[in-house]
C-alpha positions in Angstrom: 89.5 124.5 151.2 87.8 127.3 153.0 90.4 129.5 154.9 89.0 128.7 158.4 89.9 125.2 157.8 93.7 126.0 156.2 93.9 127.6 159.5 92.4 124.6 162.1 95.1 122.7 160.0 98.1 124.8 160.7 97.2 124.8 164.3 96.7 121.3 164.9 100.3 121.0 162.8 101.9 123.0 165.4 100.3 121.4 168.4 101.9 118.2 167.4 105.1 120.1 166.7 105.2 121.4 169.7 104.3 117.9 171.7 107.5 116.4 169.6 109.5 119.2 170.8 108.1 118.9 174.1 107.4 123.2 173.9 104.7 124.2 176.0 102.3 127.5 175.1 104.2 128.8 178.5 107.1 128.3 176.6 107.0 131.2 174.1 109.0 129.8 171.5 108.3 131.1 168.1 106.5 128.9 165.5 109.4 129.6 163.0 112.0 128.3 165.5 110.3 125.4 165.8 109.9 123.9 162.5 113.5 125.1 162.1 114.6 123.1 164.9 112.9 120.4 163.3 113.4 120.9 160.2 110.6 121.1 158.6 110.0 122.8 155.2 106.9 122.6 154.1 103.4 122.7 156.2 100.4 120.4 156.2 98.8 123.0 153.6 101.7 122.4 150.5 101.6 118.5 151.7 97.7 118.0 151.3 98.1 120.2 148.3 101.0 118.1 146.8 98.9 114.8 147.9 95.9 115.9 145.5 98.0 117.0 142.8 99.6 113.8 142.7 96.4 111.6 143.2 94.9 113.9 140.2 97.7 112.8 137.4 97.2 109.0 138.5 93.5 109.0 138.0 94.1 111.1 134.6 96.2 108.7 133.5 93.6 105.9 134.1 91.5 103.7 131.7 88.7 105.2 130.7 86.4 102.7 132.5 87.9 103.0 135.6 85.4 103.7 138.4 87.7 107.0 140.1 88.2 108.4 136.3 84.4 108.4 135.8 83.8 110.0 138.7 86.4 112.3 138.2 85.1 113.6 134.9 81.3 112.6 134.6 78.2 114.8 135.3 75.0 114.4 136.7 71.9 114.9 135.7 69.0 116.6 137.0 68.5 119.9 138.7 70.2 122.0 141.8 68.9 123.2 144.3 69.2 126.8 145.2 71.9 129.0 146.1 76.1 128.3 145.9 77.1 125.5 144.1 78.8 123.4 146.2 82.7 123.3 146.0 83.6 119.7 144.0 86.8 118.1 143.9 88.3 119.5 140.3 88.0 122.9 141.6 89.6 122.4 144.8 93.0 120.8 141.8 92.3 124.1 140.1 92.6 126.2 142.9 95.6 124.3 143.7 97.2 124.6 140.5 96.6 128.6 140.5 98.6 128.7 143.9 101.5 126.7 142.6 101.3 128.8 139.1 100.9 125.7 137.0 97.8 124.9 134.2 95.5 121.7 134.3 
């Protein structure tokens, strides 16, 4: 997940934070205060993070011929196109396993 989006994340989080709390801009409260007033531990980024992580060990642990574990783990064939590769699924779980300190 590029960083702009981790960020467009954490501020649509906090506009719906701050519409539970009834907290306006106007108001100037502090982020911090208000996920402590709520009590709130972990942001949108560790839950979607968490989310993969967990959907990643269920489809390891399916059949073979399961259509998601193929998918997961097959190739295709054929040439790119130029430039970047594009970001796939299993390194956005690698990346996510790196943050957390943890190997595939």
């Amino acid at each position: 997940m590029k960083e702009k989006h981790r960020s467009k994340l954490r501020v649509f989080e906090m506009t719906v934070l701050r519409k539970i709390c009834r907290v306006t801009r106007k108001h100037r409260r502090r982020n911090v205060d208000i996920l402590k007033e709520l009590s709130i531990e972990r942001d949108i980024i560790n839950a979607l993070q968490c989310r993969r992580l967990t959907y990643f060990g269920h489809v390891t642990w399916m059949h073979k011929d399961r259509l998601s574990y193929v998918l997961l783990c097959g190739y295709t064939h054929g040439s790119r196109g130029k430039g970047r590769p594009k970001k796939r699924w299993m390194d956005n779980i690698r990346e996510d396993c790196m943050d957390i300190g943890i190997p595939i």
